[in-house]
LOMI-430685 format. One line per 2 residues: for each residue x, y, z of N, C-alpha, C. Coordinates in pm, whole numbers, plus 50000, padded with zeros to 5 digits. Example, Ala and Ser with C-alpha at 12.3 -4.5 7.8 and 13.67 -1.06 7.14 Angstrom:
<vextors>
51319:49431:50780:51230:49550:50780:51320:49670:50780 ~ 51285:49775:50708:51367:49894:50714:51290:50003:50787 .
</vextors>
This chain:
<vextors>
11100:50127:53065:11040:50156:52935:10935:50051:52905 ~ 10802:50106:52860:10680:49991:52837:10659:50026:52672 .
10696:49952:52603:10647:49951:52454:10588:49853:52415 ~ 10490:49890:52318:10442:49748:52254:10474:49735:52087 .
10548:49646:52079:10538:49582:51971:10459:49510:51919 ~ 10400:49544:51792:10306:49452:51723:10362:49385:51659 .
10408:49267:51638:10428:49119:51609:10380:49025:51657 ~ 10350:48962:51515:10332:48830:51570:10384:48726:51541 .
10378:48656:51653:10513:48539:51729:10442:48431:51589 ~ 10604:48342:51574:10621:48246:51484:10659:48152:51599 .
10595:48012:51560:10649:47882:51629:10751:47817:51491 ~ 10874:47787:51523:10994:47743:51430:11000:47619:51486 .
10939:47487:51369:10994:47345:51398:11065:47309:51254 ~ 11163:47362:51210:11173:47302:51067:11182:47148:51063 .
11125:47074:51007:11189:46914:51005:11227:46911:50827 ~ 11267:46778:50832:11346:46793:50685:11229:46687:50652 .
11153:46665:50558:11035:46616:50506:11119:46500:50389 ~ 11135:46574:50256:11179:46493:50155:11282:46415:50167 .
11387:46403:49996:11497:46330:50039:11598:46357:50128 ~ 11675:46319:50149:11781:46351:50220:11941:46404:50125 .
11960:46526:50155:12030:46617:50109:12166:46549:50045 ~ 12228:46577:49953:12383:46550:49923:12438:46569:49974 .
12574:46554:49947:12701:46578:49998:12692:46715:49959 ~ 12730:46859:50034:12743:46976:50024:12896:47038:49932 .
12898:47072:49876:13059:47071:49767:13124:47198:49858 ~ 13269:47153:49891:13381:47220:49954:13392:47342:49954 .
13310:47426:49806:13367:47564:49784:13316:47682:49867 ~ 13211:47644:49927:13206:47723:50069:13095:47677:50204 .
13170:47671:50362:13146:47671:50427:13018:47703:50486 ~ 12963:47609:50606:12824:47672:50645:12807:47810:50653 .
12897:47845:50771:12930:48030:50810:12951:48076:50666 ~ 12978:48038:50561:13026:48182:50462:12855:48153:50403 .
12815:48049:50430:12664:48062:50342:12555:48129:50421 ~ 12610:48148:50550:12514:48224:50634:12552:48354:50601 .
12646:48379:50586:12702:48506:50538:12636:48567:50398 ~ 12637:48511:50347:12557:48539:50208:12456:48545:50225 .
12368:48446:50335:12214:48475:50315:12187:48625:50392 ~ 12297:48673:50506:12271:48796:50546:12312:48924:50484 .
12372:48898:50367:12439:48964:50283:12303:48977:50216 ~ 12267:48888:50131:12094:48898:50095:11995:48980:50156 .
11960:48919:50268:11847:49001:50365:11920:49156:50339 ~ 12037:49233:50384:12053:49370:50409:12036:49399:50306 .
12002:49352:50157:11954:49411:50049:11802:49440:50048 ~ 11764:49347:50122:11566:49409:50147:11557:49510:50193 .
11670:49542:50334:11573:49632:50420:11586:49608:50571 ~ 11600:49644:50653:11583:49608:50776:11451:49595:50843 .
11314:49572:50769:11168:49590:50816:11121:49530:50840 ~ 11250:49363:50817:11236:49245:50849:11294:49154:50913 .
11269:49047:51040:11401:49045:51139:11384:48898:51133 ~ 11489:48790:51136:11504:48637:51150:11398:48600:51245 .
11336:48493:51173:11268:48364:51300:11349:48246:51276 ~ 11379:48200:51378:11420:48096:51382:11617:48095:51391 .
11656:47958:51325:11774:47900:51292:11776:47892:51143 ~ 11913:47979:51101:11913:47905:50962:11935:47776:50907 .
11839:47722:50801:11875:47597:50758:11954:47598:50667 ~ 12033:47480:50670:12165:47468:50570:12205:47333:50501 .
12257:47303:50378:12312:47206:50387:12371:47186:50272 ~ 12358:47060:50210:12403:47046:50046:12342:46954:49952 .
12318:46986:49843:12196:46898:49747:12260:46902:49602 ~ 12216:46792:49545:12222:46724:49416:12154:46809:49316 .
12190:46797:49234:12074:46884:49044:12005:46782:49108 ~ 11844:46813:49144:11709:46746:49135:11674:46728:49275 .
11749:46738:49352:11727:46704:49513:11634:46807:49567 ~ 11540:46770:49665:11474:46902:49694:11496:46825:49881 .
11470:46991:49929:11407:46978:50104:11318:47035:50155 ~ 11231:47004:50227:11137:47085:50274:11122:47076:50410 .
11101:47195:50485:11046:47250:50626:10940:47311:50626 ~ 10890:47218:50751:10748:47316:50803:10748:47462:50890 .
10692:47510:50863:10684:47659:50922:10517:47661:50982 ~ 10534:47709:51141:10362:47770:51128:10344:47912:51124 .
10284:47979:51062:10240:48132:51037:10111:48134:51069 ~ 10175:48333:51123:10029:48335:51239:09930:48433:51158 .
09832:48433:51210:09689:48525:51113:09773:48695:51142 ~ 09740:48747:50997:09818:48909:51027:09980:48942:50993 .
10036:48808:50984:10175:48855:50967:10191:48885:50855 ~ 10320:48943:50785:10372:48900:50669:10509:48859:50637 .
10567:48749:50594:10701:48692:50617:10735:48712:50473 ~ 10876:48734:50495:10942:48681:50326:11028:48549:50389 .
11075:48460:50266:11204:48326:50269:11291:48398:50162 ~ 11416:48375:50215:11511:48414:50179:11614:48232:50130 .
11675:48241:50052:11775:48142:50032:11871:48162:49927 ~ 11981:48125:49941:12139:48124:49831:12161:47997:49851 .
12231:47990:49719:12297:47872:49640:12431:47917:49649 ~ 12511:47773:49644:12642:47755:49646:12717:47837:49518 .
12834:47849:49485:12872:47869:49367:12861:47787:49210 ~ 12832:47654:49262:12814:47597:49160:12642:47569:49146 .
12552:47633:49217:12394:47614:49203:12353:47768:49113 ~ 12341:47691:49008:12284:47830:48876:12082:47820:48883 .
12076:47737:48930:11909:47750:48972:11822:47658:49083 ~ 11804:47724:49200:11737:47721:49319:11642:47742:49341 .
11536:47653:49279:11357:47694:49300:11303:47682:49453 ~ 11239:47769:49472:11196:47810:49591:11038:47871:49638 .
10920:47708:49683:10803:47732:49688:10710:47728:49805 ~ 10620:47790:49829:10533:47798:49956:10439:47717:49959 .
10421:47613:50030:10302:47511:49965:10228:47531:50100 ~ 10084:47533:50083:09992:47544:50219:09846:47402:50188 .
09851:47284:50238:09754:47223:50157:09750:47153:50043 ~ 09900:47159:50010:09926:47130:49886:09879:47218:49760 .
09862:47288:49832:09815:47376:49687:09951:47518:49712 ~ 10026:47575:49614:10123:47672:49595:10046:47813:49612 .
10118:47914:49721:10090:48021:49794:10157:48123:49741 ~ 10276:48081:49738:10385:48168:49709:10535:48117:49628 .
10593:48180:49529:10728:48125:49470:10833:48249:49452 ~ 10924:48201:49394:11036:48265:49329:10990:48273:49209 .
11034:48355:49127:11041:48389:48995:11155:48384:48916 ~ 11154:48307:48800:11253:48314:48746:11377:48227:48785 .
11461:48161:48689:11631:48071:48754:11710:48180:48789 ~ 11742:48117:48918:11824:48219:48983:11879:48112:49113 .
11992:48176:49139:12028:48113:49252:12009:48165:49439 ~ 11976:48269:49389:11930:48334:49526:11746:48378:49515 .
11675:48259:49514:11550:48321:49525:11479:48350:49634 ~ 11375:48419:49639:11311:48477:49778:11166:48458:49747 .
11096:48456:49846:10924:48460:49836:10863:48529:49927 ~ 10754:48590:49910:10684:48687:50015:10546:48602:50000 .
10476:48644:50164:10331:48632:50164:10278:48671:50322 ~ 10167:48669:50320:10073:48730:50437:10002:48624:50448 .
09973:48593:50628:09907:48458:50669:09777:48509:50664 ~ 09653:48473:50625:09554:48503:50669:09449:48453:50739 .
09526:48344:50808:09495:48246:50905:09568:48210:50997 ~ 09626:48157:51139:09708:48051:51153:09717:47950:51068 .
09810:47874:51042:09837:47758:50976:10009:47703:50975 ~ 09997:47601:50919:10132:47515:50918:10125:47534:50745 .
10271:47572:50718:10281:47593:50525:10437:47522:50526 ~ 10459:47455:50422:10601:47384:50401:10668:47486:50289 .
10768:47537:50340:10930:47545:50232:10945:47441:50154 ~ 10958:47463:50034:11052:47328:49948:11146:47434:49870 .
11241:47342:49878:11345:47396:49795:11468:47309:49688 ~ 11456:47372:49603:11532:47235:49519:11596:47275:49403 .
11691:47212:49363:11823:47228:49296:11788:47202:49168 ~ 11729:47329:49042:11707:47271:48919:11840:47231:48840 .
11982:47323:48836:12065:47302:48785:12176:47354:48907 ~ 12288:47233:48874:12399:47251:48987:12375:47173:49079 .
12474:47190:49161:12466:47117:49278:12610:47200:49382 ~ 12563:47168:49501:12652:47227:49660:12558:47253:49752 .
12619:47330:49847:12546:47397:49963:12450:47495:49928 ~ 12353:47488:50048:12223:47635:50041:12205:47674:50172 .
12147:47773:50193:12136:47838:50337:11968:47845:50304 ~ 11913:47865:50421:11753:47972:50372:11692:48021:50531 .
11640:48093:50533:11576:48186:50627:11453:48235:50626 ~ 11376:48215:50659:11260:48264:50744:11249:48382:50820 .
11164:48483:50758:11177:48669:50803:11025:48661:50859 ~ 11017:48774:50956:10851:48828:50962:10893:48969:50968 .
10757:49034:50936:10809:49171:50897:10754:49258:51037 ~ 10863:49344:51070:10857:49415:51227:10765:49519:51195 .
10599:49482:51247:10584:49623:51230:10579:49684:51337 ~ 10600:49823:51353:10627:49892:51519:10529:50007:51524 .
10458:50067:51606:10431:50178:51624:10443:50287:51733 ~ 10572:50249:51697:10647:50356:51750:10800:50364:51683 .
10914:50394:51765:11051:50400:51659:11138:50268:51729 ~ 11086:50175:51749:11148:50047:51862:11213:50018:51726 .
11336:49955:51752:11473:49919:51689:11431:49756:51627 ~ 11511:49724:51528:11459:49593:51484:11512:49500:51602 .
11608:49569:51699:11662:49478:51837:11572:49459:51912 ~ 11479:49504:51889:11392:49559:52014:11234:49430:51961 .
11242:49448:51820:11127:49360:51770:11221:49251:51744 ~ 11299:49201:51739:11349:49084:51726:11342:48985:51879 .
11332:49053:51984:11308:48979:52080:11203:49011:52145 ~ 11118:49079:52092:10965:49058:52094:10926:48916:52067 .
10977:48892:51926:10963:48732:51825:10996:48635:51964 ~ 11125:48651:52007:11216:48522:52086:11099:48524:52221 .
11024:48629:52252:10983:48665:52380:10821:48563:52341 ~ 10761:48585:52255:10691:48497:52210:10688:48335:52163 .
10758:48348:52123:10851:48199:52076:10859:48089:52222 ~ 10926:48152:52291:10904:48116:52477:10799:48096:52492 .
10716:48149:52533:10594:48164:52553:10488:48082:52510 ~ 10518:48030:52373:10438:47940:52291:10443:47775:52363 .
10600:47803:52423:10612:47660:52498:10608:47686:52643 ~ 10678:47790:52742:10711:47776:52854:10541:47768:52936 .
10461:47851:52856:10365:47942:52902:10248:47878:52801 ~ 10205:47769:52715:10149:47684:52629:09974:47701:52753 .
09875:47762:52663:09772:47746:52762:09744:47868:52820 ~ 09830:47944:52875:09831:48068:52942:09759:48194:52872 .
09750:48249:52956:09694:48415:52854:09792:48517:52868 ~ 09858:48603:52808:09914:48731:52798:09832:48831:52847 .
09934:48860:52991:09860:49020:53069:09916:49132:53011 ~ 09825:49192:52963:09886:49304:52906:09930:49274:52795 .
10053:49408:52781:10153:49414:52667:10303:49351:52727 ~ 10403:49343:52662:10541:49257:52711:10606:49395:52725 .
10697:49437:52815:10782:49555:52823:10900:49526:52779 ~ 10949:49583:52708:11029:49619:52624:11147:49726:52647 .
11270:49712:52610:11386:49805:52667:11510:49765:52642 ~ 11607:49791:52685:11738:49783:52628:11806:49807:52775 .
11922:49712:52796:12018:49726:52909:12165:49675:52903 ~ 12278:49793:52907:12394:49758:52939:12436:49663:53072 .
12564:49610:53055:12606:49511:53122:12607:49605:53281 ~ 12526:49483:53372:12564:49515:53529:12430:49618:53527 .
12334:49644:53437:12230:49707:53476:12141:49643:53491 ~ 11996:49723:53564:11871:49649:53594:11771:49772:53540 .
11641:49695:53516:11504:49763:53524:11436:49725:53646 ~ 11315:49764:53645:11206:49697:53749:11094:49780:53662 .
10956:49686:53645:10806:49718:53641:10746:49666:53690 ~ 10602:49730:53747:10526:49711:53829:10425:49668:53726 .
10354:49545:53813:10194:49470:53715:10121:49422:53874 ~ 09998:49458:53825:09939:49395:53895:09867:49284:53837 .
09867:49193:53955:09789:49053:53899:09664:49054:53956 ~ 09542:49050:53901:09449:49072:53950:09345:49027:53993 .
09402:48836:54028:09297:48774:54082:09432:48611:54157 ~ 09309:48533:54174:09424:48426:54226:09439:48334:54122 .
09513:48341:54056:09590:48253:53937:09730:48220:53958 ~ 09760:48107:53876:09895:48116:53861:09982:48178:53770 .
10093:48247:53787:10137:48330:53683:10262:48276:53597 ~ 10283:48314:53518:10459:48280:53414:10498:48417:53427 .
10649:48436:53436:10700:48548:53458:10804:48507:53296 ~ 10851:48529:53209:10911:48520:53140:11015:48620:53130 .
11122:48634:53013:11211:48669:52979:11279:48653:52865 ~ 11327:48742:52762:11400:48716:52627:11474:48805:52599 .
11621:48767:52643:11731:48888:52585:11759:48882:52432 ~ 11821:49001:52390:11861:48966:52233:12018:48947:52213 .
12039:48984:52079:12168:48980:52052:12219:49082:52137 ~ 12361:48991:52199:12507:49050:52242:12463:49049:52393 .
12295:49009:52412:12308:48921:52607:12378:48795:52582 ~ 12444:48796:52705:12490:48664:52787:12410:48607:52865 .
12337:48680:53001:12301:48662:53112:12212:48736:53177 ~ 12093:48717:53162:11972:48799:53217:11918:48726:53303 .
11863:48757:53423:11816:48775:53522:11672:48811:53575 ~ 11606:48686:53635:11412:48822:53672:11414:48718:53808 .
11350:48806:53882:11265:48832:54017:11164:48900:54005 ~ 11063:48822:54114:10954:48898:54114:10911:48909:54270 .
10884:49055:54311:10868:49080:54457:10715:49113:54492 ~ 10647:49116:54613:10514:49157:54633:10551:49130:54776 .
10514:49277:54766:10515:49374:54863:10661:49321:54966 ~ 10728:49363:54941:10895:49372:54929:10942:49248:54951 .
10883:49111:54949:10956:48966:54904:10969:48928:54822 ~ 11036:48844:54786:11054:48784:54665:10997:48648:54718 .
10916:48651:54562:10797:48516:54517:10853:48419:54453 ~ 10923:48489:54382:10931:48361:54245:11100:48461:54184 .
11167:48377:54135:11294:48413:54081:11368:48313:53952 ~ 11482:48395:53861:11541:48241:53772:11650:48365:53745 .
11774:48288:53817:11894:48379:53889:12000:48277:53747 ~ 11922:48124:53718:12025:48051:53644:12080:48133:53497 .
12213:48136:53493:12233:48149:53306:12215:48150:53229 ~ 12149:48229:53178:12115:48189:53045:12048:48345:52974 .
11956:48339:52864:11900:48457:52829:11763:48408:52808 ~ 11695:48357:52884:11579:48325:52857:11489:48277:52999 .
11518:48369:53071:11459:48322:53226:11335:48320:53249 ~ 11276:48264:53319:11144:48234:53390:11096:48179:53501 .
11015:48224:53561:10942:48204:53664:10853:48205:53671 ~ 10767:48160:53827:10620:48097:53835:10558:48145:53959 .
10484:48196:53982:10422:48264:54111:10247:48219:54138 ~ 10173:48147:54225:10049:48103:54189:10013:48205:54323 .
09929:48341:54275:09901:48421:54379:09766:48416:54439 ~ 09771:48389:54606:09629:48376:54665:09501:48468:54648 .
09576:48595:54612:09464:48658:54561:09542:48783:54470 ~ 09417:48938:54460:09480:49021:54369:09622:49078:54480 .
09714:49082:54370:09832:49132:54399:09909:49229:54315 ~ 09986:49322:54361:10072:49424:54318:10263:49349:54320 .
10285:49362:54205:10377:49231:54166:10499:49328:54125 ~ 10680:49378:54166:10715:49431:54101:10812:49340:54051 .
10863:49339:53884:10951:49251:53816:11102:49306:53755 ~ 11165:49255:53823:11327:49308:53816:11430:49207:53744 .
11456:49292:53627:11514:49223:53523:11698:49246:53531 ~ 11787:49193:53489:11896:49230:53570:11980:49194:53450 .
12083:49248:53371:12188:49189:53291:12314:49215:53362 ~ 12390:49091:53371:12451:49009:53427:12581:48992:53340 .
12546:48949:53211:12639:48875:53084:12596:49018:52985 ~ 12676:49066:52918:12676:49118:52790:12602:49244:52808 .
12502:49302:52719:12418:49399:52700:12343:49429:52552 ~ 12241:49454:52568:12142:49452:52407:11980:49476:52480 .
11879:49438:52435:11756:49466:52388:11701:49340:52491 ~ 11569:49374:52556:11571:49270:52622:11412:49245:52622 .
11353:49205:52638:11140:49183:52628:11126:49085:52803 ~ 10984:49156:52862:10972:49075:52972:10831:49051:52979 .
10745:48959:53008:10612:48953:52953:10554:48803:53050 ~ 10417:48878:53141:10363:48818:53189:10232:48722:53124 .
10222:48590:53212:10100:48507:53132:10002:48438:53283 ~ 09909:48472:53237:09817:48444:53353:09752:48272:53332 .
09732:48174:53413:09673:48064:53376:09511:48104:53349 ~ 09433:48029:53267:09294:48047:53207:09137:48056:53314 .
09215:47973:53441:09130:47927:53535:09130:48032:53715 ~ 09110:48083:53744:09121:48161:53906:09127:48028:53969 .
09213:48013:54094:09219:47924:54149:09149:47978:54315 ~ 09106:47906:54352:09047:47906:54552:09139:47918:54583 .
09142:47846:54722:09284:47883:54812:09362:47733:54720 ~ 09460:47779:54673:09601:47662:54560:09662:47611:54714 .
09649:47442:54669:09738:47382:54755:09875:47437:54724 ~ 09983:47439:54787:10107:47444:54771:10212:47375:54698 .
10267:47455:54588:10372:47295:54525:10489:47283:54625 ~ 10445:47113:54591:10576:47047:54673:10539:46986:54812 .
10430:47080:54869:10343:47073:55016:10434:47157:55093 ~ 10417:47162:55207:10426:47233:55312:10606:47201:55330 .
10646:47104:55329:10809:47034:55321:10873:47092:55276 ~ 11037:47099:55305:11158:47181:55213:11248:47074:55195 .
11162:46975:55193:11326:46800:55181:11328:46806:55028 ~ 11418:46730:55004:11418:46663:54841:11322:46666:54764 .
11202:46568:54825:11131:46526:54715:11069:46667:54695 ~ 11002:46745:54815:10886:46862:54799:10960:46965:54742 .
11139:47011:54702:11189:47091:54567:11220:47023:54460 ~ 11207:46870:54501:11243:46853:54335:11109:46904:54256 .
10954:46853:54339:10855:46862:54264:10823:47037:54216 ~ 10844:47129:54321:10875:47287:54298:10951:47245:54155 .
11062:47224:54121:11161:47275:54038:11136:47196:53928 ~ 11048:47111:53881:11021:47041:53781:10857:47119:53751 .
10766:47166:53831:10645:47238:53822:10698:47340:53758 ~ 10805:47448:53797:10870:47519:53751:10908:47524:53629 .
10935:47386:53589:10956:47403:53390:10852:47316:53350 ~ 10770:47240:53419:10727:47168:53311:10517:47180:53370 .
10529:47285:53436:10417:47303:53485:10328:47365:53466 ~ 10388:47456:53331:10271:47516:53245:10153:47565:53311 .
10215:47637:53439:10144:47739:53509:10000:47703:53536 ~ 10007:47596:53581:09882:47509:53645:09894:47480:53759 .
09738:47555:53836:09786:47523:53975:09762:47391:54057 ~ 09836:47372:54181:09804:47267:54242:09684:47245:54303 .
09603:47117:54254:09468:47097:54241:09470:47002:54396 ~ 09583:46904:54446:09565:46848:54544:09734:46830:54604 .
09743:46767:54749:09790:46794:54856:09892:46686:54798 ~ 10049:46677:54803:10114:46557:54780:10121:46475:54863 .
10108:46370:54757:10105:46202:54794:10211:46191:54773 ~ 10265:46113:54918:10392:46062:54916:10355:45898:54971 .
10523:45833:54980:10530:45705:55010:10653:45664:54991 ~ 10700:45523:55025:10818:45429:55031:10820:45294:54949 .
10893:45299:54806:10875:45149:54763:10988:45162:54707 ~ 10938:44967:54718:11052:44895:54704:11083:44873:54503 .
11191:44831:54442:11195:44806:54311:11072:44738:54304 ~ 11012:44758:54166:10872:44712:54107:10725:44736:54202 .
10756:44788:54317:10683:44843:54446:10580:44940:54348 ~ 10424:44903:54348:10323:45005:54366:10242:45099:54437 .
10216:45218:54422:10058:45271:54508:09998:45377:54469 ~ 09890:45340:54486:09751:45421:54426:09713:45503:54490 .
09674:45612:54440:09556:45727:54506:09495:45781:54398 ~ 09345:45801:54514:09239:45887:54385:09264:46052:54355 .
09214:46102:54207:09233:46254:54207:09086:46245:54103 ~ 09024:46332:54163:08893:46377:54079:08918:46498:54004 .
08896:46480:53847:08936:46497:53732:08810:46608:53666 ~ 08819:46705:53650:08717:46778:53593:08717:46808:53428 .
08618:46734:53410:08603:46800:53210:08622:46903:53169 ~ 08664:46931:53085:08657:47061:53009:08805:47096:53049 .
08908:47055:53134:09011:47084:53215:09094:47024:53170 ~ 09226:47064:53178:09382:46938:53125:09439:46913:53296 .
09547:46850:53332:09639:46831:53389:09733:46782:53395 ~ 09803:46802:53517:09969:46767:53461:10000:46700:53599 .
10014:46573:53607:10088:46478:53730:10253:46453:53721 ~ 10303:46509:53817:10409:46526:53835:10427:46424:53982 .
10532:46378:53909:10639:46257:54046:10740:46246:54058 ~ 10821:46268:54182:10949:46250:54223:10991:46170:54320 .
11102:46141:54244:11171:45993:54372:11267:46052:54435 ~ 11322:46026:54512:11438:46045:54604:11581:45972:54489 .
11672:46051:54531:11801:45992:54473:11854:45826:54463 ~ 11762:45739:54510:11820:45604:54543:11660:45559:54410 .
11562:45634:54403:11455:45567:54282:11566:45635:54130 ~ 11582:45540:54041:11623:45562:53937:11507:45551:53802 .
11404:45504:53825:11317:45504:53729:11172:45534:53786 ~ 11083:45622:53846:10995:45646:53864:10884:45714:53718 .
10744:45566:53743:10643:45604:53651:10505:45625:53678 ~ 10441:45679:53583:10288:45746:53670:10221:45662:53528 .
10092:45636:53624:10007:45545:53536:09852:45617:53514 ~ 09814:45657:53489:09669:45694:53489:09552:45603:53445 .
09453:45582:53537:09360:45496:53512:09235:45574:53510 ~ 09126:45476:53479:08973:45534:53508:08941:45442:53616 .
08769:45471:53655:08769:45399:53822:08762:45272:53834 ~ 08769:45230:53651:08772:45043:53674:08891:44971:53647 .
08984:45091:53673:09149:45069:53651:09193:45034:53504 ~ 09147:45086:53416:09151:45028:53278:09266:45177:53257 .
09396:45113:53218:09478:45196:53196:09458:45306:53059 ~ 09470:45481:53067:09455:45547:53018:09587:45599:52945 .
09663:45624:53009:09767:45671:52991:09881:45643:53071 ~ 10009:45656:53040:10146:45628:53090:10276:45678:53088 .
10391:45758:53164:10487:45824:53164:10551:45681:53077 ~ 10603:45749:52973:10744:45695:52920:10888:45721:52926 .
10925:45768:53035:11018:45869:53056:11115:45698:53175 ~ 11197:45748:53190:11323:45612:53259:11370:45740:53329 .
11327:45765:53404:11435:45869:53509:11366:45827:53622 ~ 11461:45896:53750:11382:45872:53880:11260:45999:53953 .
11191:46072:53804:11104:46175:53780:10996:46118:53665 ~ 10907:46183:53695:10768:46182:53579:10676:46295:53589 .
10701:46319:53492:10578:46444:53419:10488:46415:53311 ~ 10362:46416:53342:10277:46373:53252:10149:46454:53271 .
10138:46494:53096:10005:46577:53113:09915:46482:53025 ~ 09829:46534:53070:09691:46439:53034:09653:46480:52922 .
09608:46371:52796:09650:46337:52640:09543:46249:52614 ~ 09407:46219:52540:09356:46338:52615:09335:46402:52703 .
09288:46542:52738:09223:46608:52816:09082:46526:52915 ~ 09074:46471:52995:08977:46445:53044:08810:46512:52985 .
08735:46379:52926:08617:46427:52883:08508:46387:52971 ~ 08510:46348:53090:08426:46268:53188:08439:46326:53304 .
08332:46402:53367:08426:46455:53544:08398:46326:53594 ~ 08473:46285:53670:08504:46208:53784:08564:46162:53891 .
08574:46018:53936:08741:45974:54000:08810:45927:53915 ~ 08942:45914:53901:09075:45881:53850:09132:45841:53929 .
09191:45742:53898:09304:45602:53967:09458:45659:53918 ~ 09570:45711:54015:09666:45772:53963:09789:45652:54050 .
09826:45608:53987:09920:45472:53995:10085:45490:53998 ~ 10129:45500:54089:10285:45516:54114:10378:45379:54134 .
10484:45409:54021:10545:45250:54028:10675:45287:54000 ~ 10774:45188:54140:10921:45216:54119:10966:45114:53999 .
10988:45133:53918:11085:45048:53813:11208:44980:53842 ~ 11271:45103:53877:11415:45068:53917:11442:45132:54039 .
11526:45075:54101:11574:45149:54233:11474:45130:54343 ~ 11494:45176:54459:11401:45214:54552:11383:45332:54670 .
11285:45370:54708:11289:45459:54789:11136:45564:54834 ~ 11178:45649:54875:11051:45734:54862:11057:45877:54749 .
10912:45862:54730:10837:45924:54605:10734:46005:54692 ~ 10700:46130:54638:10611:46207:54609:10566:46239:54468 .
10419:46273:54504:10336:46323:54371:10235:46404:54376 ~ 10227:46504:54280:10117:46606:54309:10040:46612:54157 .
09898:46643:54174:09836:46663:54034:09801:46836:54053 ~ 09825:46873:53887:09789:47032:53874:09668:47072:53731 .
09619:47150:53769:09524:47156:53678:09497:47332:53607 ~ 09467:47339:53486:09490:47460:53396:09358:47556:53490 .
</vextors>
């Protein structure tokens, strides 16, 4: 089944901004306040489906909290929130800029707010306790619109299928539309895409409610390329194809059964003939670097051949990578099991340090912050911290 849902994807970072919340009063539980806030929502309507995690907690008469939300150009969201039993008024406002977008009306303990983005932007929730005090729940809706009769199951992990995407796939372009469908436990789909040049690809995945365990592969011309067989409901994979290819993608539930979205992302750039991640090798270092490109590689292909080597604790070594403007990248390094702290240094050609992995593992991933504004050479600096052994490293570029 190929449907398209028109939604558009919400990025959910709530942070808690103001004071810091009260003590929440005993008379009811997180779960019974989630309960109420969904008790709420089924009074709107079903035309509107959760983003995010509900926020929860407990506040003082006068206490307020606020979360950031970003909303995308075209949507329209309502906020939903309930008060405890003892909260007789729960003001509830949309601030964009500091200037007020949207409110509640009226003291009440369950207020709600509607509005339409007509931009991207970042807008803050505040919410705050005019009279009373206990627990509050609140929620964040976008409104499903469909054109066609797709189930709010069906647009609800449209949202999650996007949501992914915003991070796994950050940079990438959306081929096509995302396919869309529904599968009982121990069943599979398969669709066919063609990819139509040499890029690197994201294969994604987003089950909904009542998956356990979904499943994708992707075959061309009857092998399998790229696969993510691990647990979970949110699989992905990475395929950087030498040229145009006919790609088929086999989605598999495993755990549970519900509504499921699968949706390809092409990198921005066609690549020549792509060095290989990892290089030509199947030892340690050349899958660890595969399996860390794999999540943290943001579908950028490999721009050069890995550099490897042997050092000792506090042991350095350098190699050049010529850096093109207008371009990001991502240097990735792996140590062997005996390096416990491997770091990547980035220089310019008079070694004047640019940037630096902050990371204490015997791995480093680092994308370039800024973006390179100068084409040139670059000084890329490998240093054991702790431990010793051999390291590989590869640079990838959007």
């Amino acid at each position: 089944m190929h449907r398209t849902i028109a939604i558009v994807a919400v990025t959910c970072a709530a942070i808690l901004i103001s004071a810091n919340p009260g003590p929440a009063s005993a008379e009811k539980s997180a779960a019974q306040m989630k309960a109420a806030l969904d008790t709420r929502a089924e009074a709107f309507g079903v035309d509107y489906v959760p983003v995010g995690a509900v926020r929860s907690g407990g506040m003082s008469e006068g206490q307020s909290v606020e979360f950031l939300e970003v909303l995308r150009r075209g949507a329209c969201y309502r906020v939903l929130a309930v008060g405890g039993d003892e909260i007789t008024d729960l003001d509830l406002r949309v601030l964009k800029g500091g200037a007020q977008v949207a409110a509640d009306q009226g003291a009440v303990a369950d207020p709600y707010a509607v509005m339409c983005a007509e931009a991207d932007g970042e807008v803050k929730l505040r919410l705050q306790v005019y009279a009373g005090h206990g627990p509050y729940a609140l929620q964040l809706y976008a409104e499903s619109r469909q054109n066609g009769t797709a189930s709010a199951e069906e647009a609800a992990v449209a949202l999650a299928l996007d949501e992914s995407a915003d991070h796994a796939a950050a940079g990438m372009e959306a081929l096509g539309d995302a396919y869309i469908g529904t599968l009982g436990h121990r069943n599979a789909a398969t669709f066919d895409v063609v990819l139509p040049e040499a890029r690197c690809y994201k294969f994604l995945g987003a089950g909904g409610a009542g998956v356990q365990d979904l499943t994708l592969t992707v075959e061309v011309d009857g092998k399998e390329v790229a696969a993510d067989r691990i647990s979970g409901v949110r699989p992905a994979a990475q395929w950087c194809a030498p040229g145009r290819a006919a790609a088929t993608i086999k989605v598999a539930m495993y755990g549970g059964a519900g509504a499921f979205a699968v949706g390809v992302y092409a990198a921005k750039r066609a690549i020549g003939t792509p060095e290989k991640v990892g290089g030509a090798e199947a030892d340690f270092i050349a899958n660890r670097i595969r399996q860390l490109h794999a999540q943290f590689g943001k579908g950028r292909a490999a721009v050069m051949q890995v550099v490897r080597g042997n050092l000792a604790t506090n042991g350095e070594q350098v190699f050049n990578a010529k850096l093109t403007a207008g371009h990001c990248y991502t240097i990735i390094g792996a140590g062997a099991p005996s390096v416990k702290d491997l770091d990547v240094v980035l220089l310019d050609k008079d070694r004047a340090e640019l940037q630096k992995d902050q990371s204490f593992d015997g791995y480093a991933v680092m994308d370039t912050a800024p973006c390179p504004r100068f084409t040139g050479t670059y000084v890329v600096k490998i240093r054991v911290s702790k431990g010793a052994g051999q390291f590989g490293a590869q640079v990838f570029s959007d």
